[in-house]
Every structure is written in C-alpha cells, then in structure tokens.
N, C-alpha and C positions, 0 to 999 in steps of 0.2 A: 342382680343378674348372674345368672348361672356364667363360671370359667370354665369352659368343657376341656379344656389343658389340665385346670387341677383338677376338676373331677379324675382325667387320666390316670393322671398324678399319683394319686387317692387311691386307685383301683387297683395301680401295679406296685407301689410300694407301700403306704402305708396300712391298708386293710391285709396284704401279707403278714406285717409285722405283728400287728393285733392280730391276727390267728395265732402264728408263733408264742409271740408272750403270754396268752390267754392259755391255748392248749399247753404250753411249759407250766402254767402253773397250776395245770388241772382243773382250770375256770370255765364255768356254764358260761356262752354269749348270749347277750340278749340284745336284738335287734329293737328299739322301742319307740315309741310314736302316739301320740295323743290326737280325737277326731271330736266330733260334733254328730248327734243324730236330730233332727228337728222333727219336731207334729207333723209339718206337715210333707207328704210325699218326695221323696224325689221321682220325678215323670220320666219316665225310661218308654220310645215308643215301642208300641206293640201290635201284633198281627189281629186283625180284625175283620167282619165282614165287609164288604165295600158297601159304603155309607151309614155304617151302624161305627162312630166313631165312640169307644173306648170312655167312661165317665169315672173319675174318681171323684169320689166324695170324703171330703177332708174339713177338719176341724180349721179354724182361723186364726187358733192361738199359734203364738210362734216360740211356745215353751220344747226344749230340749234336754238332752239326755248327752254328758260328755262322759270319754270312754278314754281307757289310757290300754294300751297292747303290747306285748312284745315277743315276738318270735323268737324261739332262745334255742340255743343248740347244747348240747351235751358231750364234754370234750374228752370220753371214753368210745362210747358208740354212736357219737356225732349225730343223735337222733336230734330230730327237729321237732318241736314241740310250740305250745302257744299259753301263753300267760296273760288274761285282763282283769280290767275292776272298772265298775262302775259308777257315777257319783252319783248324785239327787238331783232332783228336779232345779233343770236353773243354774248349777251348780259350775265355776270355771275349775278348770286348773291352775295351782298357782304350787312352789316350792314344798308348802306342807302336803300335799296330795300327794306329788311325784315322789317325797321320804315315804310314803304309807304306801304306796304302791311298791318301791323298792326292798321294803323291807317284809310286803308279801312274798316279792320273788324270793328272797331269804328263807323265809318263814316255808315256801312250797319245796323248794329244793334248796337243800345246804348246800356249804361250799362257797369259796371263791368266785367272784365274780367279774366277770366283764359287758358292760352297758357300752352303747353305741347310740347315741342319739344327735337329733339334730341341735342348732347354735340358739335353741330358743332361750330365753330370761328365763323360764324358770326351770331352766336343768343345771348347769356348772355355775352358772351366775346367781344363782339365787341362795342365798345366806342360809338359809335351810337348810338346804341341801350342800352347801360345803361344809356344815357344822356336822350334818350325820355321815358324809363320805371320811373327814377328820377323823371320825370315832370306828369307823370301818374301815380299817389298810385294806381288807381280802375284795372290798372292793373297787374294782379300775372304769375309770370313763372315757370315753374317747369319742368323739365329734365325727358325724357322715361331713365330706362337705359343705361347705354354704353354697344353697338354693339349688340343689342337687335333690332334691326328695326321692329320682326315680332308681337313687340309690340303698334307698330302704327299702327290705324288701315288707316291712313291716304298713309300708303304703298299702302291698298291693291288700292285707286284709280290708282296709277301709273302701277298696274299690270293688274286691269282692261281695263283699256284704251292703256298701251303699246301693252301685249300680249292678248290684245283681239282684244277689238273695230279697233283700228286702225294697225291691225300687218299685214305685207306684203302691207301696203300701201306705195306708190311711189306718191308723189306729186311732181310736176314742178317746185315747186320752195319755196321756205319758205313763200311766202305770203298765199299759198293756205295748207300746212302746220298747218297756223299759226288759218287758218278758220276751219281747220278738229280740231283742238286741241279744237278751243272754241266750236263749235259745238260739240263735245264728253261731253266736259265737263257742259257744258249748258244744254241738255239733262239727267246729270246723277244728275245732282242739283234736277229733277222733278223726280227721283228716291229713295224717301227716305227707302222703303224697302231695295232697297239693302243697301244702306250706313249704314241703321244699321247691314244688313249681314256683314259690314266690319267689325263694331265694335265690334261683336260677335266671329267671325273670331280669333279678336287681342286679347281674351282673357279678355279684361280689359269691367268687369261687370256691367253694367246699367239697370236700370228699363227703359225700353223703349216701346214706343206705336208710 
C-alpha cells in the first residue's frame, strides 16, 4: 500500500539529493521501468456511428512481447532522452536482462551513471546484478518509493503507448507486434517534448530545456 507521507518524503528531500550527487558527478539519470505488450489488444473505447459498434479482430494466443525503458537526462544540457530493448517472444525479465540492458545504456552513452528504479527482485536484489554494479563504481542506484509507480515518470511511456498509440491494435502475430512496439517507441525517442511532459507529469522537478 502506497505511504503518500513518504512518497512526500521522497519528493522533497531524497530525489533532491539524487540530482545533486548525480549532476556533482557529471552522471546521465535514467528513470527505468519494465512492461508487458500482449497479442491480444488493449480495447480503448472509441467514436463510432450510432449502432455500427467498433469490431476488433484478434488473434487468441496470449503470447507477448516484454520491454524494459528508461528515460534518461543528461547532466550538461539536461536534455531528456529515451533508451529501450526488447526481449523474444514469451520472454520475462529476470537480473541477467536488467545487466544487458544496463550495460546498453553504457554502451549508448558513456559516463557515470545514475539509475532510479522501482523495489522490484530483480533490480538491487538480484545477484546479477550486484555482481555487475560491484565491477561498475561510476554506476549509482537508488530506489522510487515502494508502491508509488506515479512517481516514475518512465510509467507514463507505457501509458502513452499502451492506452494510446497502440490501443485496440490487433496484430497477426508477435513478429509484427514486436515492429509496432519499436516503431512506437523509436518515434517517441524523436519526441523529447513530450518525454519531458512525462517528467513533469511524475512530479520529480528538473531544470529542463
């Protein structure tokens, strides 16, 4: 159950300090969050003629597509940018994913870093991944609140792109799925206004241009 005390808490003094210590050390933030896309649609209503009611036609498998994201700022000209990966078919998240994705963020931009994610197993708790943060000083992790999600603003992509861009879509099959999800999300990389609308959204305060 969300503490909307500490979430306060959270807001006014500790995501302060993680800016401070991150921009002191010349560290990219990355806001980060992992989601689910499934076969079959999310149903989003929609305007139609009166009594011609709206039919999607959808596959029955309940094969999906997981996504890992993170909205990341740059602690020069505080631009705000977007970083994901996709898995395979079927495919969870578990500690060796979350190293592979981390160590794209590395791999995309050098430098120092600071990660911000939620209290899930396999981010700080997962062996994997304290054995590669161990071998990595430049990079720093630090925890959104517990059960605070509307504190990331890296939610609000999943809400963008679930219940917008892609809602009441029906693709064939998880390959073509899998090209709606990058193409969503490829697109929204060349969107950096909104991505700072997101961060704006999540409450947690940035000087941003």
């Amino acid at each position: 159950q969300c503490n909307d005390k500490e979430v306060e808490r959270w807001i006014a003094d500790d995501w302060p300090r993680i800016l401070r210590q991150a921009f002191g050390r010349r560290a990219h933030i990355a806001l980060l969050d992992e989601s689910g896309f499934l076969l079959s649609p999310t149903v989003r209503r929609t305007l139609a003629p009166r009594g011609q009611t709206p039919i999607v036609v959808c596959s029955d498998s309940h094969d999906r597509i997981s996504v890992i994201s993170a909205i990341t700022v740059s602690p020069k000209a505080l631009r705000v940018g977007l970083h994901f990966m996709l898995l395979g078919k079927n495919e969870n998240f578990h500690g060796e994913e979350v190293v592979l994705f981390l160590q794209q963020l590395k791999g995309e931009v050098g430098g120092p870093w600071t990660v911000v994610w939620d209290r899930n197993q396999i981010h700080s708790k997962a062996r994997v991944v304290k054995a590669w943060l161990a071998k990595h000083k430049e990079v720093v992790v630090e925890d959104f609140p517990a059960h605070a999600p509307d504190t990331n603003p890296d939610e609000e992509v999943w809400s963008w792109t679930k219940y917008g861009t892609l809602c009441n879509l029906a693709p064939a099959d998880v390959v073509e799925l899998r090209q709606h999800i990058w193409d969503t999300l490829t697109a929204l990389k060349s969107q950096p206004q909104l991505l700072t609308s997101f961060v704006l959204h999540a409450r947690v305060p940035l000087l941003l241009r």
